[in-house]
N, C-alpha and C positions, 0 to 999 in steps of 0.2 A: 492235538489230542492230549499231549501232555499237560497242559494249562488247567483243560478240564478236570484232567486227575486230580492233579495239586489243588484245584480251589475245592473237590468234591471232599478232599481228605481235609482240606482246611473248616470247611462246616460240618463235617462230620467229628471232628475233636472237639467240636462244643465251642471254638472260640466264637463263633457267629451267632450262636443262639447267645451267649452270652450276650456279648454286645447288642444285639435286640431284645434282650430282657431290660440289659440298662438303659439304652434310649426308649421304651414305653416305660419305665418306670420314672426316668428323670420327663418326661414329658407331661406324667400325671403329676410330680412333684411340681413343676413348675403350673400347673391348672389351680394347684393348691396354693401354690406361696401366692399367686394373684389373685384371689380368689381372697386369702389373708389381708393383704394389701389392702387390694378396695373396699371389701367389705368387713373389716375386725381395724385396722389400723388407721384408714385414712378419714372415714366418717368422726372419732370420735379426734382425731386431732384437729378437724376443719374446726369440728364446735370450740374444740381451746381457743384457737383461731378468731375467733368469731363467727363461725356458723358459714365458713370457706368451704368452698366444693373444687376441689383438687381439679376435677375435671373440665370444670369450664374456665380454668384460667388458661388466657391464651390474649395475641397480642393480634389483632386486625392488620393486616399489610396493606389488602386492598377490600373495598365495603364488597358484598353483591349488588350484583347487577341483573338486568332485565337476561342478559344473556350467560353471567357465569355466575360460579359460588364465590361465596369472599374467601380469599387467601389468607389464612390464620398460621400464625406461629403457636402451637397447642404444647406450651410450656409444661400444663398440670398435669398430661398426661405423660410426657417424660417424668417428671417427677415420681410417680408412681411408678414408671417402669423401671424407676431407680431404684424407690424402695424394695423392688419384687428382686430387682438385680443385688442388689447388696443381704439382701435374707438369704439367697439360695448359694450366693459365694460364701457367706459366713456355715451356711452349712455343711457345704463341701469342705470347708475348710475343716468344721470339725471333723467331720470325718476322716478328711485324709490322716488330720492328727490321733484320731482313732485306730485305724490302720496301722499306722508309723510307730504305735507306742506296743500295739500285740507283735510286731515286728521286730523290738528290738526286745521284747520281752522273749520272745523263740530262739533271738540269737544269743541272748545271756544263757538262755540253760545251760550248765555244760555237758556235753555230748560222749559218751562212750565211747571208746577207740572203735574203728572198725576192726572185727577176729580177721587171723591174717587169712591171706586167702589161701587156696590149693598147692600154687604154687611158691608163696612163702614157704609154706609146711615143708614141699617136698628139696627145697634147697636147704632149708634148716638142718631137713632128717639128713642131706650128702652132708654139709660141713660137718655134723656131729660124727657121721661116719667114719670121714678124713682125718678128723680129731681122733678117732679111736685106735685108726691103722696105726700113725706112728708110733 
């Protein structure tokens, strides 16, 4: 029963919701970077290219047959999942350095002393006491 407790206290501090806000958002990010890729990035570099279509390059291993599909090596489409993988790491990347740069910007502030506390006060007020007797 204790487990239960611990995981109900753990989604209810919000670290869980958190974590399901960023995996639906990096999942709609990632709809978008491919989405970029094939349709904004890849069409107009085929035509540099010569009028290349990413997608159907690919390498025949074995032809079809009456009874199976041909065995292809589908090169173009890893290529693309390259470009979609190198977009969205360059993104995170900024970010994280986005992150890292408001971080060391919090840690340069300089920070106020903490006031002392209760029982600083009350050992101050006896030494000064002590002090007085003699």
């Amino acid at each position: 029963m204790g487990m239960l407790k611990e995981f109900k206290t753990f989604a209810v501090k919000g670290n869980m919701v958190d974590m399901a806000v960023g995996i639906i958002i990096g999942a709609a990010f990632g709809k978008i970077v491919s989405s970029l890729v094939a349709d904004l990035i890849m069409p107009p570099l085929g035509l540099l290219l010569g009028g290349m279509d990413f997608k159907s390059f690919a390498v025949t291993l074995q032809p079809a047959s009456d009874t199976a599909d041909a065995v292809t090596l589908n090169y173009g489409q890893f290529l693309q999942t390259l470009c979609d993988f190198l977009i969205i790491g360059f993104a995170i990347f900024l970010l994280i350095k986005a992150i890292n740069a408001l971080r060391k910007k919090e840690e340069a502030k300089p920070q106020a002393p903490a006031p002392p506390s209760r029982e600083e006060i009350l050992l101050g007020e006896i030494r000064d006491l002590l002090k007085n007797k003699d």
